[in-house]
N, C-alpha and C positions, 0 to 999 in steps of 0.2 A: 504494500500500500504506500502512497507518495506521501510524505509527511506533510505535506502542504495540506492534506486531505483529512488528515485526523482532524477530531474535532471531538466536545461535551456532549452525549447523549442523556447527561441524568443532570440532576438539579443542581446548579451554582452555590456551590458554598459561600462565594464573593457576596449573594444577596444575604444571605443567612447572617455574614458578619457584620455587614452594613448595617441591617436593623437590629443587631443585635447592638451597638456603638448606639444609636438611637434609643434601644430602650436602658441604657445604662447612662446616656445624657438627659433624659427627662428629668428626673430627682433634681440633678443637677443647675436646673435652667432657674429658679428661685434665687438661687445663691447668686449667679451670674448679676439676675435683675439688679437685687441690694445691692452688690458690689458697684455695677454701674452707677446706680443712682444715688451713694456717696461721694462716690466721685465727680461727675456731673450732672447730678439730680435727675429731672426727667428724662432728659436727653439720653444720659451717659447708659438711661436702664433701657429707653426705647433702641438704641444702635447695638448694645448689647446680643438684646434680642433677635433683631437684627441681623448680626454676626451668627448667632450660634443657628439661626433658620439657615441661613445661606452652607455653612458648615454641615450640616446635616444633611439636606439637597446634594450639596456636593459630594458626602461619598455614599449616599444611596443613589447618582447619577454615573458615577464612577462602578457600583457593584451593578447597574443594570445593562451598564456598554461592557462589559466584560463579560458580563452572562451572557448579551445576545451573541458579541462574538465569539464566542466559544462555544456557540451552538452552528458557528459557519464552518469557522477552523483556528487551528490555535496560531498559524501563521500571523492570521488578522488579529487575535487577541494585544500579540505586539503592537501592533500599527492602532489599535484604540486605544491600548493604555497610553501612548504615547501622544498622540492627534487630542486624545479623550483629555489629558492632563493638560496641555496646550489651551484649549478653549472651555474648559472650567476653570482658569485662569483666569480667561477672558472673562468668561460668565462674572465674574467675583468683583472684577476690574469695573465692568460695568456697574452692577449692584452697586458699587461705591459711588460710581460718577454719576449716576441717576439722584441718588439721595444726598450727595455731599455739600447742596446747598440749601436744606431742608433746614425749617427750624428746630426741628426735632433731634436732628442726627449731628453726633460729637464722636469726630474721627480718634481719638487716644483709644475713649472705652472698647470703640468699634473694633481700631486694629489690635488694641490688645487680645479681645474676645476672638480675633479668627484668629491670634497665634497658638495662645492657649488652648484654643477649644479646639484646634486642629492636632497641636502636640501632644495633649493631655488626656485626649480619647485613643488616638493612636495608640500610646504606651497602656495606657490602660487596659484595651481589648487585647496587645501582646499576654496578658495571664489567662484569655481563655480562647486563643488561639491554637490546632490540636499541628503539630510539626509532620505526622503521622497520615502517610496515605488511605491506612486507614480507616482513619475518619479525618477527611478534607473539613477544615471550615474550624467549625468551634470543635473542641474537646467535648467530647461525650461525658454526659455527667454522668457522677459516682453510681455505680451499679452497672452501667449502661455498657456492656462489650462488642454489642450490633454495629457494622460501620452504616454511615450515613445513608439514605433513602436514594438510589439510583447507582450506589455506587457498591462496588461485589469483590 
């Protein structure tokens, strides 16, 4: 078979981690707000929020261009993580220049919340990340020895 041609027949672990980062930043988005809005009151907590929406979208936009391409072939998987990182740049870039004249919107809290919230979920979802083919995706919880739904 042409390696060009292989490709994912069973479920993306990429989405599995994505909203997994999501439901482990929910809890999280309260502390975000007060933080912001000590520091620059309304503002600082509306841009906040802000940030951490944009942050989210991006890597559940990021696990769903991975998915689809990896349901083409993994050749293209390259060429979207790469294209795909490029213009959710953009995407981010704009977000910014849309709202940057807003009265609402206070660039510090902003860009501090997309560094944070971009670093700080990363490292965090590395502790339930499984290294092991497996089970692709997250670690299977305690008990759990089945590898992942599609995958044998």
């Amino acid at each position: 078979m042409d390696p060009l041609e292989l490709r994912n027949e069973g479920p993306s672990p990429a989405t599995a981690v994505a909203w997994d980062m999501v439901k482990r930043a929910v809890p999280m988005i309260p502390i975000g707000i007060i933080i912001g809005s000590v520091i620059a009151g309304f503002g600082g907590a509306m841009s906040v929020l802000y940030g951490i929406a944009l942050i989210l979208f991006n890597f559940v936009a990021a696990a769903y261009l991975l998915s689809w391409a990896a349901g083409i072939s993994f050749a293209l998987v390259g060429a979207t993580a790469l294209g795909g990182y490029a213009i959710r740049l953009a995407v981010i870039f704009a977000a910014f220049w849309v709202v940057r004249l807003e009265s609402w919107f206070e660039p510090l809290p902003f860009g501090i919340t997309i560094i944070v919230t971009h670093l700080g979920l990363l490292f965090w979802e590395m502790r339930f990340i499984s290294a092991s083919l497996a089970h692709p995706g997250l670690k299977p919880r305690s008990g759990s020895k089945k590898p992942a739904a599609g995958y044998r």
